[in-house]
Backbone as a ProteinNet text record, in pm:
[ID]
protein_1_A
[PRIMARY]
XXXXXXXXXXXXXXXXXXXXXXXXXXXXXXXXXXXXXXXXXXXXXXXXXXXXXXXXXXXXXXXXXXXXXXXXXXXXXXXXXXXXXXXXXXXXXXXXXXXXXXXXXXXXXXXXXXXXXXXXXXXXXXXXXXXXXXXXXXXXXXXXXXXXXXXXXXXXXXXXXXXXXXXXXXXXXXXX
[TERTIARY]
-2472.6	-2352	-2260	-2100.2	-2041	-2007	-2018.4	-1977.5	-1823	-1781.5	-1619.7	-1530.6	-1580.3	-1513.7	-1497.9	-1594.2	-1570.8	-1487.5	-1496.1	-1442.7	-1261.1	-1196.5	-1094.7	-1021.7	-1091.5	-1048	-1027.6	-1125.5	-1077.4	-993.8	-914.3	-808.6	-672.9	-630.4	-495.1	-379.3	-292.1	-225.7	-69	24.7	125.1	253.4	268	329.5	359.8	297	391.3	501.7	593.2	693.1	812.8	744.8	804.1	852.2	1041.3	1067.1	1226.6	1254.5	1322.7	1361.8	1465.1	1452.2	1500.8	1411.1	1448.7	1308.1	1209.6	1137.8	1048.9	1038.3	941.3	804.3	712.7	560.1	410.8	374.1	201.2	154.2	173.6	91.5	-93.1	-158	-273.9	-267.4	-129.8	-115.4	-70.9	-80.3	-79.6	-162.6	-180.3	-291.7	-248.7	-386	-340.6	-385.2	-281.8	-308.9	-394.2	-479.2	-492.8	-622.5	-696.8	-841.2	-849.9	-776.2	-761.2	-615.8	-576.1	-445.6	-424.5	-342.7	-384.1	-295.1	-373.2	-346.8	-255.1	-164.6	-60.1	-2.9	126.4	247.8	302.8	366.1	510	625	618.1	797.6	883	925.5	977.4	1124.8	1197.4	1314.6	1409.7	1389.5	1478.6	1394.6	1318.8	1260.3	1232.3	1121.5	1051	942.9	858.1	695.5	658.8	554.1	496.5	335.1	239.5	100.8	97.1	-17.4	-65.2	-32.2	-73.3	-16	102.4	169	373.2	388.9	390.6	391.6	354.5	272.6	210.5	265.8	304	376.9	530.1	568.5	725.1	673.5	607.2	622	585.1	492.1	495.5	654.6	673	832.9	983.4	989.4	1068.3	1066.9	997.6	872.7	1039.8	1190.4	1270.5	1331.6	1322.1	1445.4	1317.4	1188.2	1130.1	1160.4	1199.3	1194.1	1119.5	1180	1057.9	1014.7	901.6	775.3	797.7	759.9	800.7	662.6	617.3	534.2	563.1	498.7	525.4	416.9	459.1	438.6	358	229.5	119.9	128.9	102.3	62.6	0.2	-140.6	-186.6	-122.3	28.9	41.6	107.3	-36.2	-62.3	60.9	52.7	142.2	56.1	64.5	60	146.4	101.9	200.8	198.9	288.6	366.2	332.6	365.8	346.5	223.1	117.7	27.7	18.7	30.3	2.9	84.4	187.4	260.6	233.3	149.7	65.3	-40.2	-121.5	-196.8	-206.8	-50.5	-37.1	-42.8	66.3	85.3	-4.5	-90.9	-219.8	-307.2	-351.6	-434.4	-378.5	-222.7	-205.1	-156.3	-141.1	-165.4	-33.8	67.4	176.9	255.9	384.8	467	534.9	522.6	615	722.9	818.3	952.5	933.3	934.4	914.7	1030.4	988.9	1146.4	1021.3	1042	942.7	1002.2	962.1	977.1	880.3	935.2	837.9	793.4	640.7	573.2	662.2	760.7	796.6	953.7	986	1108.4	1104.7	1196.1	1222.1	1269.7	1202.8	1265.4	1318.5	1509.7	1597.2	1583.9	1520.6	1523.6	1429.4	1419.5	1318.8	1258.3	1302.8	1258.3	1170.2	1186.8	1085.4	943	1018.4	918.9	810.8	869.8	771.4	683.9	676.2	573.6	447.8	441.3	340.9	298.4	340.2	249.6	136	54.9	-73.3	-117.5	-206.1	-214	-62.1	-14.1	169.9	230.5	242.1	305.2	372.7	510.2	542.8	589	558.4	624.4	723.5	739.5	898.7	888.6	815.4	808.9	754.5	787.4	728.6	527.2	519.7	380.6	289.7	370.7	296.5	295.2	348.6	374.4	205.5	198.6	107.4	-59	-38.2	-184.3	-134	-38.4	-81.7	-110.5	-133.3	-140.4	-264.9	-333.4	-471.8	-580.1	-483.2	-590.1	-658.9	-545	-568.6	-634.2	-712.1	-805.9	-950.7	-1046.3	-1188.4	-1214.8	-1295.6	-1349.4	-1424.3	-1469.6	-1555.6	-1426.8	-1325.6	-1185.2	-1137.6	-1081.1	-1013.6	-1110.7	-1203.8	-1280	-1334	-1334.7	-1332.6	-1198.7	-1136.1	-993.4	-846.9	-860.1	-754.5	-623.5	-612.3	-417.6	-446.9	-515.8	-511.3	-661.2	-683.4	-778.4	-752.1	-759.1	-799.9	-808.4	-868.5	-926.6	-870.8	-851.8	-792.3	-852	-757.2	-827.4	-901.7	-940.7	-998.5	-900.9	-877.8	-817.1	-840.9	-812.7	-859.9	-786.8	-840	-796.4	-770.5	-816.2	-749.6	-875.2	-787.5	-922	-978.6	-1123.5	-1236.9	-1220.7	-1247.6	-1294.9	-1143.5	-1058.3	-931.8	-958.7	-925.6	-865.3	-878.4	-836.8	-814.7	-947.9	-1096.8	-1201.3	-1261.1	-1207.2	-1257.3	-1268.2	-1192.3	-1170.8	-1219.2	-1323.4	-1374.9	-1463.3	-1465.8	-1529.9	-1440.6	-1467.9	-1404.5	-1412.6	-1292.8	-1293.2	-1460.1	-1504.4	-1607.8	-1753.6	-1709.5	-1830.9	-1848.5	-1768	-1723.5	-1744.6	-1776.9	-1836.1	-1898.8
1858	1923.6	1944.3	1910.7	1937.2	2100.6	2102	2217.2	2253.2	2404	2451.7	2393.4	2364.6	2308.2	2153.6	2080.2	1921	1918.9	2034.3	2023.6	2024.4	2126.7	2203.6	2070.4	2004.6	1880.2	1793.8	1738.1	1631.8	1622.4	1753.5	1736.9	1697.1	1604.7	1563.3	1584.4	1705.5	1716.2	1590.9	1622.3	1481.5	1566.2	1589.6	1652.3	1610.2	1428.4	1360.6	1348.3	1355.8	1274.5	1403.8	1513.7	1641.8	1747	1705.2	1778.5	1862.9	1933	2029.4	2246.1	2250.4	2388.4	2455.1	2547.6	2637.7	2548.2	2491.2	2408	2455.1	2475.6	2510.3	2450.4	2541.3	2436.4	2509.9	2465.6	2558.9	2581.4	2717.9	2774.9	2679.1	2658.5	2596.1	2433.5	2427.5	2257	2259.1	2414.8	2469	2488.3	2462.8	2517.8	2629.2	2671.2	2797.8	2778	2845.8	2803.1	2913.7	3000.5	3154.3	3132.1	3195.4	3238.5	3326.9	3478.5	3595.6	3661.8	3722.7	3781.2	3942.5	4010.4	4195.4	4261.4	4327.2	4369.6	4428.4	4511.4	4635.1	4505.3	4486.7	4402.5	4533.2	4533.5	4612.2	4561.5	4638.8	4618.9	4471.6	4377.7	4275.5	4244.5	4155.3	4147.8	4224	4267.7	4313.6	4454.2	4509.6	4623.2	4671.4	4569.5	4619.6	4611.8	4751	4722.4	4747.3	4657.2	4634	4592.7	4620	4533.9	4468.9	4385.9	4286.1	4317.1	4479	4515.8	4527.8	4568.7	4555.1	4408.5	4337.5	4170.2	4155.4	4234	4155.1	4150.2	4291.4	4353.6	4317	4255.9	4214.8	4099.5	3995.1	3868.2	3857.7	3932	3936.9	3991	4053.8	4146.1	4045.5	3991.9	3920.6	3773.8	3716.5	3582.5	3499.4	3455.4	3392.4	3505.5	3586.2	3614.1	3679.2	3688.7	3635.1	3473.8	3566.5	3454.2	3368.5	3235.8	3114.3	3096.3	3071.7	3046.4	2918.7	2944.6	2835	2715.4	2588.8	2525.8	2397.7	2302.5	2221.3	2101.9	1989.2	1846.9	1791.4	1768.4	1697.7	1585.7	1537.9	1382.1	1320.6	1412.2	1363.5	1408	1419.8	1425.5	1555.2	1636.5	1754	1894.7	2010.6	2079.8	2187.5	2263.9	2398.7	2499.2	2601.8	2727.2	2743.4	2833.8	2935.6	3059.4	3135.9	3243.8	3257.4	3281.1	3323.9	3415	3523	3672.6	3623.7	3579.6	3607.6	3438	3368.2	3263.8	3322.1	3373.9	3474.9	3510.1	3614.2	3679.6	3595.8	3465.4	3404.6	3290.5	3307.2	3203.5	3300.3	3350.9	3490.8	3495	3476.5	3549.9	3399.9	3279	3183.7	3114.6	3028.5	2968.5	2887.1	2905.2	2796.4	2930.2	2893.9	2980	2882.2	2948.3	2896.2	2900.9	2749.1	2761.5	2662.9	2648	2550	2451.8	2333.3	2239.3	2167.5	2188	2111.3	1974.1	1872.6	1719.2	1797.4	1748	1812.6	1748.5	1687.2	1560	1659	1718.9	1801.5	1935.9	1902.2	1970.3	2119	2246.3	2381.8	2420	2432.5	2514	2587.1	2678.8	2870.9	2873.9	2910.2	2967.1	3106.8	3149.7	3306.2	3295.2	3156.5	3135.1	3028.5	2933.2	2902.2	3010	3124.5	3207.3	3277.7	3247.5	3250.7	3243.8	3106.7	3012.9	2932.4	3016	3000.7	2998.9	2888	2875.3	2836.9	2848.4	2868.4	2849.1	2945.6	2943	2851.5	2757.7	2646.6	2678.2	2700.6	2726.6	2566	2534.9	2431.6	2392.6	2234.5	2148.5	2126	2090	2077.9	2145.9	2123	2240.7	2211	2114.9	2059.2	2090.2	2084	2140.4	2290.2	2354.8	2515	2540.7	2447.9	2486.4	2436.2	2341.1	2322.6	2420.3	2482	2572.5	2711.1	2724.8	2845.3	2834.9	2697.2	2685.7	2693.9	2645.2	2691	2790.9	2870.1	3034.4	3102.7	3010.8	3104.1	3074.8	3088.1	3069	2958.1	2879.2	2743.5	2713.6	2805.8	2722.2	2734.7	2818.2	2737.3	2624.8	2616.5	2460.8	2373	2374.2	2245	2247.1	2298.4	2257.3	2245.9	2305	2295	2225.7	2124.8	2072.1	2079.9	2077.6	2060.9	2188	2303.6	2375.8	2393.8	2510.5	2536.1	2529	2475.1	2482.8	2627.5	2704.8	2815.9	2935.8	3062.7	3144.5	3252.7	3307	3346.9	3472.9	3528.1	3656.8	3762.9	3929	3997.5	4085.3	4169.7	4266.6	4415.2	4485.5	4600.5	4673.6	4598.2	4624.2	4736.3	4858.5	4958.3	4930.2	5009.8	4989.2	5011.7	4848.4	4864.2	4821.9	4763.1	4701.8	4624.4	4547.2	4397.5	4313.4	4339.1	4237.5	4204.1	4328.2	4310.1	4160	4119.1	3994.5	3860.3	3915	3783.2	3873.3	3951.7	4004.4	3946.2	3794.4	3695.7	3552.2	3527.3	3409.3	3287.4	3218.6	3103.5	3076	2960.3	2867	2938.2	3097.2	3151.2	3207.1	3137.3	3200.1	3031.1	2953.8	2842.7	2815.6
1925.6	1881	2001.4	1928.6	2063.3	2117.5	2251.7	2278.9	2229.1	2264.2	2241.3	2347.6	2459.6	2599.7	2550.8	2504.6	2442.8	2360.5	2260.6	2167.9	2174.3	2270.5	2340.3	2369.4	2462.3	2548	2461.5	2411	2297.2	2192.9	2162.9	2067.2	2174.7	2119.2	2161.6	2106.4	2106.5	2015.2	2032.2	1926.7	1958.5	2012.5	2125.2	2187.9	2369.9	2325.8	2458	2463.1	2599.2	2600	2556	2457.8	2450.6	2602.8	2627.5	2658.5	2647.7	2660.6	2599.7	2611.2	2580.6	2600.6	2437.4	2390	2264.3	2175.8	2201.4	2077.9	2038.3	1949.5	1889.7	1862.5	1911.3	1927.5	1859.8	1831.1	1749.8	1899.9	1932	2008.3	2037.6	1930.3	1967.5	2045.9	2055.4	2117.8	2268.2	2307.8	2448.6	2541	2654.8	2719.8	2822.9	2882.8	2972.6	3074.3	3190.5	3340.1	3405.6	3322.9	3377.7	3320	3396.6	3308.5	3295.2	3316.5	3250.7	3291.3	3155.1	3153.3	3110.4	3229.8	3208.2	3048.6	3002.7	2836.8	2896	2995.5	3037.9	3112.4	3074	3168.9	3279.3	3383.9	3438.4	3404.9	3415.4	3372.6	3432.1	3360.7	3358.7	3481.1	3409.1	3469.1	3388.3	3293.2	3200.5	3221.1	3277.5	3287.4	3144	3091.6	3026.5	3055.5	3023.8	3000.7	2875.6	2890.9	2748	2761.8	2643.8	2651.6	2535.5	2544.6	2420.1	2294	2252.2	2125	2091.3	2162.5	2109.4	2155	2244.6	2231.3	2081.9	2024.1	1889.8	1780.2	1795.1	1663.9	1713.2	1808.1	1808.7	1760.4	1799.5	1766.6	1616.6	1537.6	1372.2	1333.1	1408	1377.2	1392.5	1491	1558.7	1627.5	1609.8	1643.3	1669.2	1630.4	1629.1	1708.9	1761.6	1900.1	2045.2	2013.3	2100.5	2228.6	2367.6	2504.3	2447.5	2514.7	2500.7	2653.9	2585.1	2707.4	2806	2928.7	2999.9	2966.9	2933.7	2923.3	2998.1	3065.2	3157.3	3084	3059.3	3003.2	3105.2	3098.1	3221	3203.5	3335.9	3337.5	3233.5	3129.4	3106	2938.8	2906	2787.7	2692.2	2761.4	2709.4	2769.9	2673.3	2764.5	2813.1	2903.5	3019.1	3023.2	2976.7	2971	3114.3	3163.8	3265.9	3252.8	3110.9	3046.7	2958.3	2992.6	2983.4	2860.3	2899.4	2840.9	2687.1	2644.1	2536.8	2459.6	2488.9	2468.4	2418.3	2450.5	2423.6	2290.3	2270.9	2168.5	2058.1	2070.9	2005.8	1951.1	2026.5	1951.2	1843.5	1892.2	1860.8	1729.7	1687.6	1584.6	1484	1555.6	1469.7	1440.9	1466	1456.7	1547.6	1524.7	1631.5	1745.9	1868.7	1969.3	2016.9	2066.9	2119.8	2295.8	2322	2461.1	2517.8	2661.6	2696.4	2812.3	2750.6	2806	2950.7	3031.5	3165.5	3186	3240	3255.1	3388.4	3399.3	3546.1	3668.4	3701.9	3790.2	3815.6	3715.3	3706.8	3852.6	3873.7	3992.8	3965.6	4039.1	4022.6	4115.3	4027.5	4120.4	4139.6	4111.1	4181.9	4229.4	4346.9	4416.9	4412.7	4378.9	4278.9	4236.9	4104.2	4016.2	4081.5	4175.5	4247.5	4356.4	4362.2	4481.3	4358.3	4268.1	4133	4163.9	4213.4	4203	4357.9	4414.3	4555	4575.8	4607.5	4655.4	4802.7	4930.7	4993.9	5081	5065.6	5157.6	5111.3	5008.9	4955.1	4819.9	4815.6	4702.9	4587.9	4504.7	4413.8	4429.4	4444.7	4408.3	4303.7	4218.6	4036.2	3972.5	3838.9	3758.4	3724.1	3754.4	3771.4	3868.8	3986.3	4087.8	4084.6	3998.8	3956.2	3910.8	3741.9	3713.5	3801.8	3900.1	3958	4051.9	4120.5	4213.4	4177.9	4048.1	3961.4	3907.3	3849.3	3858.2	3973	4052.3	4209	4263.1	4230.2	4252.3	4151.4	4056	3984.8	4048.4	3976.9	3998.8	4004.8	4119.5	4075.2	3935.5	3871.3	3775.7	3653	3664.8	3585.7	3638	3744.2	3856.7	3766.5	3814.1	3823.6	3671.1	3612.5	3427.2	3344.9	3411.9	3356	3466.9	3518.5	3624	3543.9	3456.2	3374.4	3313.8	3326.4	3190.5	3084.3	3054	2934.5	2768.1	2700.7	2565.3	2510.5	2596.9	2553.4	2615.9	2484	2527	2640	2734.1	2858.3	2829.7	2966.3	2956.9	2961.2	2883.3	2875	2949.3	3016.5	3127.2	3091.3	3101.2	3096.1	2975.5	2836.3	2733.3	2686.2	2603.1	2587.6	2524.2	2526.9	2430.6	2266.8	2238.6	2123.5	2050	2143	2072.5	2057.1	1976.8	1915.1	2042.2	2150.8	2250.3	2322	2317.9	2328.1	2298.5	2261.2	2159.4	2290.7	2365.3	2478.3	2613.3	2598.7	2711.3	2865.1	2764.8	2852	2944.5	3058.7	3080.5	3010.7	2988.8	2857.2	2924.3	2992.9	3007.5	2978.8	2950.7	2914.1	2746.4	2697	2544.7	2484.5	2537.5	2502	2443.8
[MASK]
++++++++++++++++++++++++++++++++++++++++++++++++++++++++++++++++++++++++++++++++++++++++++++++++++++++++++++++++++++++++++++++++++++++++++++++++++++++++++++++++++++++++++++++++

C-alpha cells in the first residue's frame, strides 16, 4: 500500500504553465514551503493580527475579498505557496483560494519582499529561489523529502489545547 508521502507526490495536478495574478486555484493543487506554521500571526502590514481561527471564519465569511496568496510555478510544474499559514486555512476548509502565480525564473523587484526569504545571507533573485531558500531553512528531513514543496499540510504550533488546529500537531513526514 502506498504511503500518504507517495501518495502526495504522485498527484499531478493541471496547473502547468499557470501563471498569473488574481487566479483562482483548489487550494489542494498547492504545496507548502513550511513544515510548521504559528496558529497567532503579529500584526501584518496592514497591522493586523490575527490566528488560524478568524483566518477561518473570514475566509467561510469573505473567501472573494480575501489577499491572494503568493504561489510560485516549479520547474517541475507544480505550484509552491509563499503564504503558508492562510494555505493552511484554506485547505483545511476545502476549495479554490485566490493567489497571484509567479514563474520560478521571474525575477523579484522588491527587496523587502526578497529579505523574506533569506537563507544562509543570500537573499532571492527569483521567486523560485524564494521558495528553495525558504525550504532550506526548515528541517532536513522536510528539504530532503520535500525539495519543491510538501503535499502535506504543515505542523501548527501554538494552537490551544484541544482546538481544531490540534489536528496537525505533527510534522507533515510524520502524519504519514
Amino acid at each position: 500500500m502506498a504511503s500518504l508521502k507517495e501518495l502526495a507526490n504522485s498527484f499531478v495536478p493541471n496547473t502547468a504553465g499557470l501563471i498569473g495574478r488574481n487566479v483562482w486555484v483548489d487550494a489542494s493543487e498547492i504545496r507548502w514551503s513550511q513544515e510548521s506554521v504559528s496558529y497567532a500571526k503579529p500584526a501584518n502590514a496592514y497591522r493586523i493580527q490575527y490566528n488560524l481561527d478568524t483566518a477561518s471564519a473570514q475566509f467561510k465569511a469573505y473567501a472573494n475579498a480575501i489577499y491572494a496568496i503568493d504561489v510560485v510555478s516549479m520547474p517541475d510544474g507544480r505550484l509552491t505557496a509563499l503564504d503558508d499559514s492562510r494555505l493552511t486555512v484554506r485547505a483545511d476548509q476545502g476549495g479554490q483560494i485566490r493567489t497571484n502565480i509567479f514563474a520560478h525564473d521571474e525575477v523579484i523587484a522588491d527587496p523587502k519582499f526578497a529579505s523574506r526569504f533569506v537563507s544562509e545571507g543570500v537573499a532571492p533573485e527569483t521567486f523560485g529561489q524564494a521558495v528553495l531558500n525558504r525550504i532550506a531553512e526548515q528541517r532536513a528531513a522536510f528539504s530532503t523529502a520535500y525539495p519543491y514543496g510538501s503535499s502535506i499540510a504543515p505542523k501548527v504550533t501554538g494552537a490551544p489545547t484541544g482546538s481544531h488546529w490540534t489536528k496537525y500537531s505533527q510534522f507533515p513526514w510524520l502524519r504519514q
